[in-house]
C-alpha positions as CSV (number, residue, x, y, z in Angstrom):
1,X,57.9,90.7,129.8
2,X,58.9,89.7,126.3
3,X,59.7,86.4,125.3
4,X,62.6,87.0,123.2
5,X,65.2,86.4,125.5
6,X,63.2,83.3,127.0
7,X,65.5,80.5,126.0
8,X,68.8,82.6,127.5
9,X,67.3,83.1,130.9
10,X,67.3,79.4,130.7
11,X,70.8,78.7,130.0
12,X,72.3,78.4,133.9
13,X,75.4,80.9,133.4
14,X,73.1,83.8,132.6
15,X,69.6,83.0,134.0
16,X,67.1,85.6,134.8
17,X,69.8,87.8,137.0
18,X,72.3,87.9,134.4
19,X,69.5,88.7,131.5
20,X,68.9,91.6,133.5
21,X,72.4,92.4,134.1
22,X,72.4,92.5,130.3
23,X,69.6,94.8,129.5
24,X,71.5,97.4,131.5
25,X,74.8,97.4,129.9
26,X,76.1,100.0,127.2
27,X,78.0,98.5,124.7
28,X,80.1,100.3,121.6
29,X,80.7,98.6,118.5
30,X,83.3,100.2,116.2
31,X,83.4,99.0,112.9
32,X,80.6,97.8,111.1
33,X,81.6,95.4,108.7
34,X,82.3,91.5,108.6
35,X,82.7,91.1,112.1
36,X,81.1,94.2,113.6
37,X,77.9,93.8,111.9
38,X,77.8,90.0,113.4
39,X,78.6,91.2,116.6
40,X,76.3,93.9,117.0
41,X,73.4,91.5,116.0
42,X,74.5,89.0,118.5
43,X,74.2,91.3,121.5
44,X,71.3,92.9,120.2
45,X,69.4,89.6,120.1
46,X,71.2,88.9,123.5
47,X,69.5,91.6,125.3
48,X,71.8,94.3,125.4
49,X,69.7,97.2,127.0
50,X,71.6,99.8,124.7
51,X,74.3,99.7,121.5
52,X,76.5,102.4,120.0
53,X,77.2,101.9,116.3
54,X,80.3,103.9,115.0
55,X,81.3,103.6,111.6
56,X,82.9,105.4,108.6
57,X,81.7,104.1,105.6
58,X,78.4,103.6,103.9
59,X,77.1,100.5,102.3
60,X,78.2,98.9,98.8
61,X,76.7,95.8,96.6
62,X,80.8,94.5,97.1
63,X,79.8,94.2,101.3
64,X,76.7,92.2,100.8
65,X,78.4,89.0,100.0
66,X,80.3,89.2,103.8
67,X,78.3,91.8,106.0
68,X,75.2,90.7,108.1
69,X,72.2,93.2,108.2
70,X,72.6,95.1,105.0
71,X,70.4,94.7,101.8
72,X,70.6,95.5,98.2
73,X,68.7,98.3,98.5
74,X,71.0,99.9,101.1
75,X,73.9,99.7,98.6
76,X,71.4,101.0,96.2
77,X,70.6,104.2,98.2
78,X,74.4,104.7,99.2
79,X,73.3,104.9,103.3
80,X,76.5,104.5,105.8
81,X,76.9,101.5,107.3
82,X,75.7,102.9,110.8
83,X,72.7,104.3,109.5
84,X,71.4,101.1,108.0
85,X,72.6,98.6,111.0
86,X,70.3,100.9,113.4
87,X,67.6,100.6,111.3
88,X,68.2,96.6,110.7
89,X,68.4,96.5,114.7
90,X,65.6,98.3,115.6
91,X,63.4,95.9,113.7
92,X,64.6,92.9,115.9
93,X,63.2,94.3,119.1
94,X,62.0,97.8,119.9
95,X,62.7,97.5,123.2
96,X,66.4,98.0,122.9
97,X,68.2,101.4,122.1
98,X,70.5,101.9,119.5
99,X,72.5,104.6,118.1
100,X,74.2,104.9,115.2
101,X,77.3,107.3,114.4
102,X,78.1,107.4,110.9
103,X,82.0,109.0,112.2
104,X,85.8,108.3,111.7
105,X,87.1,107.6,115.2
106,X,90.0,109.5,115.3
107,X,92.6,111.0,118.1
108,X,90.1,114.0,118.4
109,X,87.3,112.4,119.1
110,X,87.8,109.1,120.2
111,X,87.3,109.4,124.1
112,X,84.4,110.8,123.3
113,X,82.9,108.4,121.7
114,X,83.5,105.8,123.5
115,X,82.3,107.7,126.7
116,X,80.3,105.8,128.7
117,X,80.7,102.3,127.3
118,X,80.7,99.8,129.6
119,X,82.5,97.5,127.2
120,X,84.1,98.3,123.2
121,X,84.3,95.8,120.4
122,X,86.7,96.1,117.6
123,X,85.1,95.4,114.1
124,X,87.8,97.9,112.8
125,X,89.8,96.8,109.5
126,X,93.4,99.1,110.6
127,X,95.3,98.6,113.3
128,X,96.1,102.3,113.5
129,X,92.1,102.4,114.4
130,X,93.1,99.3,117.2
131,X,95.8,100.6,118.6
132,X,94.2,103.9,119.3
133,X,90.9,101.9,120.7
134,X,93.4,100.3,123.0
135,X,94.9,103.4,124.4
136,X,91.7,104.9,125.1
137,X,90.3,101.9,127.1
138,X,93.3,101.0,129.0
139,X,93.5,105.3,130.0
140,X,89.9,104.9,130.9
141,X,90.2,101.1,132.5
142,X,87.5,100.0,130.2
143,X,87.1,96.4,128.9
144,X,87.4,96.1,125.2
145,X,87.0,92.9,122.6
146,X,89.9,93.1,119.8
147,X,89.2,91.0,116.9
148,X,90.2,90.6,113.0
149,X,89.3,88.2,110.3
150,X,91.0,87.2,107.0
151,X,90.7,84.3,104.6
152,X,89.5,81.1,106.5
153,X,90.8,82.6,109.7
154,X,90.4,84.5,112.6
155,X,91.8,85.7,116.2
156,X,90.0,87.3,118.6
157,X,91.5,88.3,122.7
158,X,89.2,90.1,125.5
159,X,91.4,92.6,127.3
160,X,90.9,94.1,130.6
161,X,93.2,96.5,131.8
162,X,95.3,96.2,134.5
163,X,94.3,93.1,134.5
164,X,95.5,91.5,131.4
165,X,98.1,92.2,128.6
166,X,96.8,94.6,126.2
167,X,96.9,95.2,122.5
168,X,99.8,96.6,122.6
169,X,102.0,94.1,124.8
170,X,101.0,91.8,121.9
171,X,101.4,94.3,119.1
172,X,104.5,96.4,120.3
173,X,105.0,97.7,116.6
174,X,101.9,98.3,114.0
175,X,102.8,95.9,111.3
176,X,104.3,97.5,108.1
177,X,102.2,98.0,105.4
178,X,101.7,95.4,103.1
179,X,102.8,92.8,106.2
180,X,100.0,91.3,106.6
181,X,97.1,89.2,104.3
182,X,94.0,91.7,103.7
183,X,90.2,90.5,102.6
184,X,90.9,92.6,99.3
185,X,94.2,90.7,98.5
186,X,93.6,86.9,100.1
187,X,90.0,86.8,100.4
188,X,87.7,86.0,102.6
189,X,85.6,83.0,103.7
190,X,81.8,83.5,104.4
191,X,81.5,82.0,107.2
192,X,84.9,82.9,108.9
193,X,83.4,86.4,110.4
194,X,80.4,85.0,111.9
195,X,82.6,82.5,113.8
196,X,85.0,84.9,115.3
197,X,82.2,87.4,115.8
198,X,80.2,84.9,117.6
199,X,83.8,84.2,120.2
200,X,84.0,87.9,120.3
201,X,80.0,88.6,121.5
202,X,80.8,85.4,123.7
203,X,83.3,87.1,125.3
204,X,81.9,90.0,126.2
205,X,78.8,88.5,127.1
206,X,81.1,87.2,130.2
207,X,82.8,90.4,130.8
208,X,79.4,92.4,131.1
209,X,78.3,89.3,133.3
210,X,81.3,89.3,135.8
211,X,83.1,86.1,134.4
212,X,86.2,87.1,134.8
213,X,87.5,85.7,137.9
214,X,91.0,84.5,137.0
215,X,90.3,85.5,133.5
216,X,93.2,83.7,131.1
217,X,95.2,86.6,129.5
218,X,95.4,84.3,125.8
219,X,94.7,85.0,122.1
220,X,91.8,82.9,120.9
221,X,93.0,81.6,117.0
222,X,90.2,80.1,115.4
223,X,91.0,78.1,111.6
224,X,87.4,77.9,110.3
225,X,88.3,76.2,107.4
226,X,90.3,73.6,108.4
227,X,87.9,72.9,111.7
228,X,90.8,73.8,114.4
229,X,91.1,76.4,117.3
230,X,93.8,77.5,119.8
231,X,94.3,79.9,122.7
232,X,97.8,81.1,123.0
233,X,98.7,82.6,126.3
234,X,100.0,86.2,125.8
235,X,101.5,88.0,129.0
236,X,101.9,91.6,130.2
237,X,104.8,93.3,129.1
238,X,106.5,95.8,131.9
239,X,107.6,97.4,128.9
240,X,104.5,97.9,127.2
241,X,104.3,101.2,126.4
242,X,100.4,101.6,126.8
243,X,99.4,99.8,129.7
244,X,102.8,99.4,131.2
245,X,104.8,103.2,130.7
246,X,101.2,104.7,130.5
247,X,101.9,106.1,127.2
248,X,99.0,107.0,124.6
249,X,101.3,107.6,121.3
250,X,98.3,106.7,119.6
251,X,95.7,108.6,121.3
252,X,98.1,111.7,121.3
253,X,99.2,111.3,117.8
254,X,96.2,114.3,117.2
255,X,98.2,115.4,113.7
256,X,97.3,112.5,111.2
257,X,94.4,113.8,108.5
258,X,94.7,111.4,105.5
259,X,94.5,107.4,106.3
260,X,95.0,105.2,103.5
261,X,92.3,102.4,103.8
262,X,93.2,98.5,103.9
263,X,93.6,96.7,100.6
264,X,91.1,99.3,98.6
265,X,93.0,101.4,96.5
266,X,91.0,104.4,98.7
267,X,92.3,107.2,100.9
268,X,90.3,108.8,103.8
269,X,90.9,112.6,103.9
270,X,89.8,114.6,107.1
271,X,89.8,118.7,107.1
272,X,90.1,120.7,110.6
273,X,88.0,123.9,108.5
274,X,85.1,122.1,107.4
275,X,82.0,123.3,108.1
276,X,79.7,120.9,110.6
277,X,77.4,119.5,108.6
278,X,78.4,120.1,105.0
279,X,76.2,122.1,102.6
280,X,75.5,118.9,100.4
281,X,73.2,119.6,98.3
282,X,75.2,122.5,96.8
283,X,77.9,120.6,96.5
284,X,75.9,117.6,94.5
285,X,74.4,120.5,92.3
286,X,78.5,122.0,91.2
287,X,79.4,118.4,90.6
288,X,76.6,117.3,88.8
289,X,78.5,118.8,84.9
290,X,81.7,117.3,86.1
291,X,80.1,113.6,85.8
292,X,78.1,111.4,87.3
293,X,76.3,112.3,91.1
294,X,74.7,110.4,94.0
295,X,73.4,112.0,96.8
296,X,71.3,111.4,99.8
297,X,71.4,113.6,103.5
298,X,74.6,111.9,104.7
299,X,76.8,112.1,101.5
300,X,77.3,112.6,97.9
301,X,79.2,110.1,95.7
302,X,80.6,111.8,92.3
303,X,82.7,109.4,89.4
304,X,83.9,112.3,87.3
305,X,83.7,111.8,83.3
306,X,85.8,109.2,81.8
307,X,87.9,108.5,84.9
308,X,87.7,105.2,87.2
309,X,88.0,107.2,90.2
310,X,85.0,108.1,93.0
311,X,85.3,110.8,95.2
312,X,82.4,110.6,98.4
313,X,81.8,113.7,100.6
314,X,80.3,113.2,104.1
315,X,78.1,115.4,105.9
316,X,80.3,115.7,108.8
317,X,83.6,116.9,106.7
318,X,85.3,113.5,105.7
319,X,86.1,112.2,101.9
320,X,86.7,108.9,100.5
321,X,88.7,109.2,97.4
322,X,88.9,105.6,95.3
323,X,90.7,104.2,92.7
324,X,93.8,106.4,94.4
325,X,97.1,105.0,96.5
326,X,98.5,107.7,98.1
327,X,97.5,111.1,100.0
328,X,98.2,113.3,97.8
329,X,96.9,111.7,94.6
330,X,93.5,112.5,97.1
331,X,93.8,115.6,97.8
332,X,94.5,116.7,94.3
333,X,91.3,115.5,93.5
334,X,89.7,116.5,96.1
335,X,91.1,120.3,95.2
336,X,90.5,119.9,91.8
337,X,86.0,119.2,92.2
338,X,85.4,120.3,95.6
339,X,87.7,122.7,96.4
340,X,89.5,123.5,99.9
């Protein structure tokens, strides 16, 4: 048996029975940024038999600074985000299994997904994303770990349905845009991510392990800079439209296919005719006397000539347009070098 998990098994509210209940759970991180990339390393070193990664992105020198598990060299090689955190979490212990997704998680393909999770954490940086997370676990009565992070401070709430409130009863309108702080705009401490990340494992650590018995449905607010926490009750709503109308607006809103992304000057494109995966390599070789191309198997990243704009193709259909606000600044671009 391996020692790894040697020092857990002695800590009474686990011991060896709960280790083991560990090893067999199936957990789903989305997100794999500040707080997801924490998280994920947590329950990987806590013995969680098997994690799904799911993430968007891929890996750039700007995340380093913030982002557990990813090196220079990632940023270098342009890998996504999900790609490199399996590899970074296969090296801590073979024994485990983990899967990484490098996907949008989106209305279409959400629920499946998130299919056969025992429990979801949030490392998402939208609410859009959260919300839609939320109405797929409460439909599918599946214990999920919300959780966000911004300047010195962060929040983070487990939510059980039908047992607790839910995202939504404490949410019952996504905040305009621009409403709230972003990392981009207010910054971001260091060390603020790893200690919500660490409340947020914590917390599902005791979900997987049946510590929920008169589980508290409250907010947990953590200041990490100025040393002080809180845990403000939040109660079910009748009139919650998710978990108390059993609506899914966000789950059925199936029509959205442009997202801008928080606080980055970027927009997400998504096309319902692209081929599965794309031909990338002939795409790198019509950009390449447009300006400046970087390609590996999962995406090509072209800055045309003399503009401070990046367009980045993914295998599985998706672009990432920077140094753009609005959709269809992104999708003339898009048009104009790749075509549609």
């Amino acid at each position: 048996m391996s020692r790894l998990f040697d020092r857990q098994r002695r800590f009474p509210p686990i011991g060896p029975e709960g280790q083991e209940k560990l090893r067999q759970k199936r957990v789903t991180v989305v997100g794999l940024g500040a707080l997801g990339t924490v998280m994920a390393e947590r329950l990987a070193r806590a013995g969680v038999g098997y994690l799904k990664l799911i993430d968007r992105d891929f890996v750039e020198e700007s995340n380093l600074g913030t982002q557990a598990l990813y090196t220079q060299k990632d940023a270098e090689e342009l890998l996504p985000k999900a790609v490199a955190a399996e590899a970074r979490l296969r090296a801590i212990h073979p024994e485990i299994a983990v899967e990484g997704i490098v996907a949008d998680v989106n209305p279409e393909n959400a629920e499946e997904l998130l299919h056969g999770a025992d429990i979801v954490l949030d490392g998402t940086d939208n609410f859009e994303t959260r919300l839609l997370l939320n109405d797929v676990c409460v439909k599918r009565n599946l214990p999920w770990v919300y959780s966000s992070v911004v300047e010195g401070y962060g929040q983070t709430m487990a939510i059980v349905p039908r047992r607790t409130a839910c995202l939504r009863c404490l949410y019952p309108r996504v905040p305009e845009p621009g409403a709230l702080p972003t990392c981009e705009t207010a910054g971001l401490l260091v060390t603020a991510p790893a200690v919500v990340a660490a409340l947020a494992a914590t917390q599902a650590l005791r979900l997987m392990l049946g510590v929920e018995e008169g589980l508290p449905s409250e907010l947990v607010h953590w200041d990490v800079w100025e040393m002080r926490g809180r845990a403000v009750p939040v109660a079910r709503r009748p009139d919650c439209p998710t978990c108390g109308q059993g609506r899914f607006e966000f789950l059925e809103g199936r029509g959205q296919r442009a997202v801008v992304l928080c606080g980055r000057d970027a927009v997400q494109l998504r096309f319902d005719n692209a081929s599965d995966p794309l031909p990338l390599d002939r795409i790198a070789a019509r950009l390449h006397a447009a300006g400046v191309v970087r390609a590996n198997e999962h995406l090509v990243s072209f800055r045309p000539h003399r503009q401070s704009v990046e367009l980045v193709v993914f295998r599985d259909g998706r672009a990432i347009v920077k140094g753009v606000r609005s959709e269809s600044e992104a999708r003339g671009l898009y048009a104009k070098y790749v075509g549609v």
